[in-house]
C-alpha positions in Angstrom: -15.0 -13.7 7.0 -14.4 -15.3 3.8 -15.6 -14.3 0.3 -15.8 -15.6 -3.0 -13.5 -13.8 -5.0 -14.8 -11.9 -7.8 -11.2 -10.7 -8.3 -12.3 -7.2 -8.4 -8.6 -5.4 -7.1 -7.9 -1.7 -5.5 -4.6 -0.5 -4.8 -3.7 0.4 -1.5 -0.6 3.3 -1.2 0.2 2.9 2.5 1.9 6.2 4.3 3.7 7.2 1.2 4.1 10.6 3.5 7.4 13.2 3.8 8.7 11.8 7.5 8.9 8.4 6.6 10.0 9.4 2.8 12.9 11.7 4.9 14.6 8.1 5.6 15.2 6.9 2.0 18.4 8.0 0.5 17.7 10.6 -2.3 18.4 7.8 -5.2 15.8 5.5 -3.5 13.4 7.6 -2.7 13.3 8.5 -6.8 12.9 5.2 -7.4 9.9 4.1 -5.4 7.9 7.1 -6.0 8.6 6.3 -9.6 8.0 2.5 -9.3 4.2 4.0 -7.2 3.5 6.3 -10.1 3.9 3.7 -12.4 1.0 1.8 -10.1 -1.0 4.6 -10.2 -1.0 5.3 -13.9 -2.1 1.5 -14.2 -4.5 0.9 -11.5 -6.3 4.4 -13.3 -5.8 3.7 -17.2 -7.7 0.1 -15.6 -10.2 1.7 -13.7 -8.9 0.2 -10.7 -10.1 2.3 -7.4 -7.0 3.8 -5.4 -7.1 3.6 -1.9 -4.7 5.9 0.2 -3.7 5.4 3.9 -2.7 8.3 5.6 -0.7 7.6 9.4 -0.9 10.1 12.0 1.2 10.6 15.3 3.3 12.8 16.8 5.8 12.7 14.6 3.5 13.1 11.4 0.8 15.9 12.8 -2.2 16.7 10.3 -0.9 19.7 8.5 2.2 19.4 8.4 5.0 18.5 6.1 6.0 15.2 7.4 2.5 13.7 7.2 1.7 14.8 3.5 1.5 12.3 0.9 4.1 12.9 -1.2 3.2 15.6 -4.2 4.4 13.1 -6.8 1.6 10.6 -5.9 -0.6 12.7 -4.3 -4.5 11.7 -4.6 -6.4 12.4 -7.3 -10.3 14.4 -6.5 -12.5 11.1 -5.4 -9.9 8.7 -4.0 -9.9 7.7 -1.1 -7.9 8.8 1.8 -8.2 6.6 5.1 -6.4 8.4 7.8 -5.1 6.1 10.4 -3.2 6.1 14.1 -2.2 2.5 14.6 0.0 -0.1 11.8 -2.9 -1.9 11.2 -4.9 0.5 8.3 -7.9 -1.5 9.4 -7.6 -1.2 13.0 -10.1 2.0 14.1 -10.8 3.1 10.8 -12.9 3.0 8.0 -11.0 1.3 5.6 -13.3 -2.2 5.1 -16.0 0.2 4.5 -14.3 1.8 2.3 -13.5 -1.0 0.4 -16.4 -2.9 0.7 -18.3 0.0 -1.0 -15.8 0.1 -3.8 -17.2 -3.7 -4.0 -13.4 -4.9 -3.5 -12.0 -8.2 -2.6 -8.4 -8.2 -3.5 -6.4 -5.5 -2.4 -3.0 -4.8 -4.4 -1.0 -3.4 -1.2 2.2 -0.9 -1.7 3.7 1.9 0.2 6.1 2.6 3.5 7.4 0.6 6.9 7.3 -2.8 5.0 7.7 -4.8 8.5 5.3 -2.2 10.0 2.4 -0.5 8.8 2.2 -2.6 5.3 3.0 -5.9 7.1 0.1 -5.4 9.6 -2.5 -3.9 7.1 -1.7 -6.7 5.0 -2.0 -9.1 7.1 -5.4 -8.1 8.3 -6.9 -7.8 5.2 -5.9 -11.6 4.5 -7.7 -12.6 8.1 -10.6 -10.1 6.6 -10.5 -12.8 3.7 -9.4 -10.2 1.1 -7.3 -11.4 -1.5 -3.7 -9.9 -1.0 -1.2 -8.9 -3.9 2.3 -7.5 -1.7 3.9 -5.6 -5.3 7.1 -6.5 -4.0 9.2 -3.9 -5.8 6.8 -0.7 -4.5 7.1 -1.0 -0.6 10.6 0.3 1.4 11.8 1.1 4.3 14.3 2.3 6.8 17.0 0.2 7.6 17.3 -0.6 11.3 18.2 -3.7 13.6 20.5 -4.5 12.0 19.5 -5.1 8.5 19.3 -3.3 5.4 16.3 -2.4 3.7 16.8 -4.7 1.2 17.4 -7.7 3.7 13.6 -6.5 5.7 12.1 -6.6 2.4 13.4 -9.5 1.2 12.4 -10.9 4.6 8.4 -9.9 4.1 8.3 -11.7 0.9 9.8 -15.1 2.6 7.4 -15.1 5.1 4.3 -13.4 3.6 3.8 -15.5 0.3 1.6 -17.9 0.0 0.7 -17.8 3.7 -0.6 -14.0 3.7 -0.1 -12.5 0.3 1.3 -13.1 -3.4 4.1 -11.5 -4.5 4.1 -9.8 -7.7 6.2 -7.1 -9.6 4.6 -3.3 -10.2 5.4 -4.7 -14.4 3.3 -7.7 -13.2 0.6 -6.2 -11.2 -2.0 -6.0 -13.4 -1.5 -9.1 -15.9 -4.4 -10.9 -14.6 -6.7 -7.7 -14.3 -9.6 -7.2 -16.9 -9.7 -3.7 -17.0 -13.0 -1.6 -16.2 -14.4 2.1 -17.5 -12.3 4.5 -15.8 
């Protein structure tokens, strides 16, 4: 369904969790979870809700290390947390809701598998007719096939923009966002 944008953004951290994390080299890994602070502590200062998705499976069971959200991004008391088994965040979970109560229609999507779980959750949320803002510089992944991670990434942004999302930069994220109270 479409809607009228009313350009009123979240920020979606996708599966920012330790087993997919335990794939980045050590240097990377510093350097997203820096680049998603950075996010973070701009979405907030804004008073931009912060939505985080949470994937479960076998190899990320609740409780355990591996399915954690990393401690350097972890969720603040009030945000969101939709925990999900499939790519698609919307897919058997509560995530529209979610963001439908927060009054959203843009979602500002970041976080782990770029050709997986953010390339299906974001392209679902453009067919749910939300406005969708891929911060190209704050999602990674492992490399495999193949490719590096920089070649999947590079990839997702040939393909995705225009047709599903718009590419901006975490510096860039939030130039056209009137910020609310916190």
């Amino acid at each position: 369904m479409n809607r009228p944008f009313t350009m009123k953004p979240a920020l979606l951290v996708i599966d920012v969790q330790g087993q997919p994390l335990s794939e980045l080299l050590p240097g990377r890994r510093l350097e997203f979870l820096n680049t998603i602070a950075s996010l973070l502590k701009g979405a907030r200062e804004r008073g931009i809700p912060v939505v985080y998705v949470r994937h479960q499976d076998e190899w990320m069971r609740p409780g355990t290390d591996d399915w954690q959200i990393a401690d350097e991004i972890a969720p603040r008391e009030g945000e969101s947390i939709v925990e999900k088994r499939y790519r698609d965040a919307f897919r058997k979970t509560d995530l529209d809701d979610v963001l439908k109560r927060l009054g959203v229609d843009r979602v500002m999507v970041c976080g782990m598998q770029t050709e997986f779980c953010v390339d299906a959750t974001m392209r679902e949320a453009e067919r749910r007719g939300y406005r969708v803002d891929l911060v190209g510089d704050a999602h990674a992944t492992s490399p495999g096939g193949g490719l590096t991670e920089e070649q999947i990434r590079t990839h997702m942004h040939r393909v995705a923009e225009g047709a599903v999302a718009r590419i901006v930069t975490a510096a860039d994220a939030f130039a056209d966002v009137v910020a609310t109270a916190p």
